[in-house]
C-alpha positions in Angstrom: -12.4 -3.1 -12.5 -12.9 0.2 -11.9 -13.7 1.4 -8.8 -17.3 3.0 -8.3 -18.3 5.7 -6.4 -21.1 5.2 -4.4 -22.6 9.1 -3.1 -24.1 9.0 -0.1 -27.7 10.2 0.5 -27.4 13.5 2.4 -30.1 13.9 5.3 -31.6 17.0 6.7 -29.7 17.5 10.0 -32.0 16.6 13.1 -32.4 20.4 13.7 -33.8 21.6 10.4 -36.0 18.2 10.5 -37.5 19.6 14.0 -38.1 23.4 12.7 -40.1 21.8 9.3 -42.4 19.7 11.8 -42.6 22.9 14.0 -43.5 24.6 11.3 -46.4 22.3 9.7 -48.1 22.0 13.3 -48.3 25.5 13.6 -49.8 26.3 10.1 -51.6 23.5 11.3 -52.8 24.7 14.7 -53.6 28.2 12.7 -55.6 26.4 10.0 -57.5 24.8 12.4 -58.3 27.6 15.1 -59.2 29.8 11.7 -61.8 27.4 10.4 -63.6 27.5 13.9 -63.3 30.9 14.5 -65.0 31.7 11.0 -67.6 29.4 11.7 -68.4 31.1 15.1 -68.1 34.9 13.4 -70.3 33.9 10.5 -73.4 32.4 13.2 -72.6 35.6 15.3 -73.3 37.8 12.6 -76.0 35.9 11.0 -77.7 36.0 14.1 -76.7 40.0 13.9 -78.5 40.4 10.6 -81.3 38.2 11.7 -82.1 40.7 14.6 -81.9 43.7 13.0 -84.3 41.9 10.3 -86.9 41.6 13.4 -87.1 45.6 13.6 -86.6 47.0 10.1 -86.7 46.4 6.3 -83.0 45.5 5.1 -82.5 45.8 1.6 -78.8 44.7 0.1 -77.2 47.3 -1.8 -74.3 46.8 -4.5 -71.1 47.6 -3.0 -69.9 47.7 -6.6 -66.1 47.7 -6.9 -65.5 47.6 -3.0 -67.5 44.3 -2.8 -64.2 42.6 -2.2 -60.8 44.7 -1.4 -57.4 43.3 -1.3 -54.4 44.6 1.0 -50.9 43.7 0.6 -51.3 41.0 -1.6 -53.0 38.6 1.7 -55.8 40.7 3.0 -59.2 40.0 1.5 -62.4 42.2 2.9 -65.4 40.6 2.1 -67.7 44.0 2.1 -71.5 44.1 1.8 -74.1 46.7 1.7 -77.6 47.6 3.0 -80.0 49.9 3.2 -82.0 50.0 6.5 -85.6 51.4 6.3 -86.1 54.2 7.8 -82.7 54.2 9.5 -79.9 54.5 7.1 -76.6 52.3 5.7 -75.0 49.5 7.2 -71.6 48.4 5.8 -70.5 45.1 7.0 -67.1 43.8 6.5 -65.3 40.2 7.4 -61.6 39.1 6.9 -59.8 36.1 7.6 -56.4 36.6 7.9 -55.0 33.0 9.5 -54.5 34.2 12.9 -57.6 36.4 13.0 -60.2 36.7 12.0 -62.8 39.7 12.0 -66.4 41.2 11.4 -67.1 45.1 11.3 -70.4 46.3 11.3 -71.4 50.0 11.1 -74.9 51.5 11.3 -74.4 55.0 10.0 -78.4 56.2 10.6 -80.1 59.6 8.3 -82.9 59.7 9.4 -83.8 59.4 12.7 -81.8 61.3 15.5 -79.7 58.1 16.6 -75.8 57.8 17.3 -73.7 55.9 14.9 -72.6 52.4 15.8 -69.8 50.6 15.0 -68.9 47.4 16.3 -65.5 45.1 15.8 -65.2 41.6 17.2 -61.9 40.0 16.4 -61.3 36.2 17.0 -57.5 35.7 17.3 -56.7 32.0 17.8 -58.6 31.2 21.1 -58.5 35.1 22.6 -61.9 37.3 21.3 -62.0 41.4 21.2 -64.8 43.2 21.2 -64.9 47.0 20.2 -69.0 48.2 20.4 -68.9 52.0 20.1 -71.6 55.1 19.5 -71.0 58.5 18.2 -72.5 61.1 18.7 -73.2 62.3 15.0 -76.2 64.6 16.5 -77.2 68.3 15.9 -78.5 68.1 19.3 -77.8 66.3 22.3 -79.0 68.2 25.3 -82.9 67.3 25.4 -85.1 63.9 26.7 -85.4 61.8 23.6 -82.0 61.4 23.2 -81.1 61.4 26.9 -83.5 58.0 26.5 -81.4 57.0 23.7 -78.1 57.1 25.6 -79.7 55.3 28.6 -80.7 52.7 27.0 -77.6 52.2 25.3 -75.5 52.9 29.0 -78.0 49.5 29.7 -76.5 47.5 27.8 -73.3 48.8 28.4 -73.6 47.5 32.2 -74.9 44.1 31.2 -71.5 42.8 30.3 -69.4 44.7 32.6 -68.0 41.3 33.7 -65.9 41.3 30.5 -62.0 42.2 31.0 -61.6 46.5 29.6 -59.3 46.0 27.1 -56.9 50.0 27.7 -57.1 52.0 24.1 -54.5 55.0 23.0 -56.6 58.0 22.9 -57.6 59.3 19.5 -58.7 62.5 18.3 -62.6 60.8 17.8 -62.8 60.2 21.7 -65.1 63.1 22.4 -67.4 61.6 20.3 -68.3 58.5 21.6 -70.8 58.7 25.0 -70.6 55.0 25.3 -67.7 52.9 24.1 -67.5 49.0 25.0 -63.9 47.7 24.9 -63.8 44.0 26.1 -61.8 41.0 25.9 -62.9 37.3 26.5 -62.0 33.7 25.5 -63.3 31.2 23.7 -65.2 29.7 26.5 -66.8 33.4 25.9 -68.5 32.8 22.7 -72.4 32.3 23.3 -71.9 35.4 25.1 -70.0 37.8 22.9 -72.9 36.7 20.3 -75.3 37.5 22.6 -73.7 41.0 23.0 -73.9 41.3 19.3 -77.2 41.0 19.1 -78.3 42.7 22.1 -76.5 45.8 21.1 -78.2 45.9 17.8 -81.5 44.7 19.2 -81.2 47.7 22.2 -80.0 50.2 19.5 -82.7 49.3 17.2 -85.5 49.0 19.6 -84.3 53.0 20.5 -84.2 54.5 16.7 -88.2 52.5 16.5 -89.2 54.8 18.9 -88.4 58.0 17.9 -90.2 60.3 14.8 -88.9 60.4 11.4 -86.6 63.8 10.9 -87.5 66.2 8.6 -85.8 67.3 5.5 -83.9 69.9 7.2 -82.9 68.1 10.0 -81.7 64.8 7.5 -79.9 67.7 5.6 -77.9 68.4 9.0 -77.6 65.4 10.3 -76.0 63.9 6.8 -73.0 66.9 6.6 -72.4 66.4 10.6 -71.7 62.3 9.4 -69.7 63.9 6.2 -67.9 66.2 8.1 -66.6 63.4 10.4 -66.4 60.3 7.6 -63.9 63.5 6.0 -62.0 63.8 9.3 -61.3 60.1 10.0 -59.6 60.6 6.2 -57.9 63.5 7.2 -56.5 63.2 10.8 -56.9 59.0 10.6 -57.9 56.4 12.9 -56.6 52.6 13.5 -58.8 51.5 10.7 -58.8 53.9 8.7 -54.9 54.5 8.4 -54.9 50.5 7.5 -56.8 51.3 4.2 -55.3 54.8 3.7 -52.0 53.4 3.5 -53.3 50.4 1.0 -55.5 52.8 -1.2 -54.5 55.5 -0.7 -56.4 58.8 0.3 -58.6 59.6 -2.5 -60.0 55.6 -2.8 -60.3 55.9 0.9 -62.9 58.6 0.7 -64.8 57.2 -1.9 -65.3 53.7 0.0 -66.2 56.0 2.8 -68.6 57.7 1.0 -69.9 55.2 -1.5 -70.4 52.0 0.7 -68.7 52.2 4.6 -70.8 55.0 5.5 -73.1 55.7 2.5 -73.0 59.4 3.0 -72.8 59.7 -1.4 -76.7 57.6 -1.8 -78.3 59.8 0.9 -77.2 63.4 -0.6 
């Protein structure tokens, strides 16, 4: 007879075994903390958009061919545009990336005498950031009505002082923003970072309500002093803006800015 071979069946060694189920519980783990942190950032900023719906006419707006942008092949901004009556644009962007997820929004107002606003609240896993900032994108800053505008805005500011300061590298932009919220929280945090959401679009709005219409002239300033910086942040770059600079490109860059981020193109 002749003799048969018989091969053994070769197993994984107990090891690599161990790093695979690693592996799987931690795409798992991700997975799982993504889904939940979507579904908190989507009720925080439909709560956002219902707000700013209590104090103005919001009308969506085409973002066109920036709808949707895609970086290095796993990035995917969701990007949607609106016109605010009698305020200006607001861009609003989300991404899920696994282990964050985020939601930019960014009032860029023409024609009343308002700062700009641009808020970032990241989820990462169980940890939450939250970036609310105002520029100062104003002919004039020195006289009451704005003074009003600023202490209202300081207000809020001090409400949630209990957060942790998250530290930030200076940047050339600094000396723009009076007012600048940088805070960190937890999960446990959530109710409340939507309630600072809202409360800083509800205080901002309730601000711009009260002050007149600009005129022509003034609309005419106040839009080169927002082109003037939208060109800079291109220029001299920012944490954001290097992100899509280095994915777009330069050129591209500008035109989102101008087109559908800040909307400086619709109101010339």
């Amino acid at each position: 007879m002749k003799e048969q071979s018989v091969k053994k069946k070769k197993k994984l060694p107990k090891v690599l075994l161990v790093i695979v189920l690693l592996i799987g519980a931690l795409v798992g783990f991700i997975a799982f903390n993504a889904s939940k942190n979507m579904e908190v950032m989507n009720r925080t900023l439909d709560s956002g958009m219902k707000t700013l719906s209590e104090h103005a006419e919001v009308t969506p707006v085409d973002a066109g061919e920036f709808s949707q942008i895609k970086m290095y092949g796993l990035m995917k901004f969701d990007v949607s545009q609106y016109d605010v009556k009698d305020i200006g644009n607001l861009s609003v962007m989300t991404v899920n990336m696994g282990f964050m997820q985020m939601v930019s929004y960014v009032i860029t107002p023409y024609d009343k005498n308002m700062p700009l606003m641009s808020m970032d609240f990241m989820y990462i896993l169980g940890n939450r950031k939250s970036y609310v900032e105002f520029y100062d994108l104003v002919s004039e800053k020195d006289y009451a009505e704005y003074d009003d505008v600023l202490s209202a805005i300081k207000e809020f500011e001090n409400k949630y002082s209990s957060f942790e300061d998250i530290a930030t590298d200076p940047v050339w932009y600094d000396e723009l923003m009076t007012v600048a919220l940088h805070k960190a929280g937890k999960r446990a945090d959530d109710e409340k970072i939507e309630e600072m959401f809202c409360d800083a679009i509800s205080c901002y709005m309730e601000k711009a309500n009260e002050l007149n219409e600009l005129s022509d002239e003034e609309k005419a300033v106040k839009l080169e002093i927002t082109q003037k910086y939208s060109d800079d942040l291109v220029e001299k770059g920012g944490v954001s803006t290097n992100v899509f600079k280095k994915q777009l490109g330069e050129e591209k860059t500008k035109e989102f800015f101008d087109k559908v981020f800040f909307g400086t193109e619709k109101h010339r």
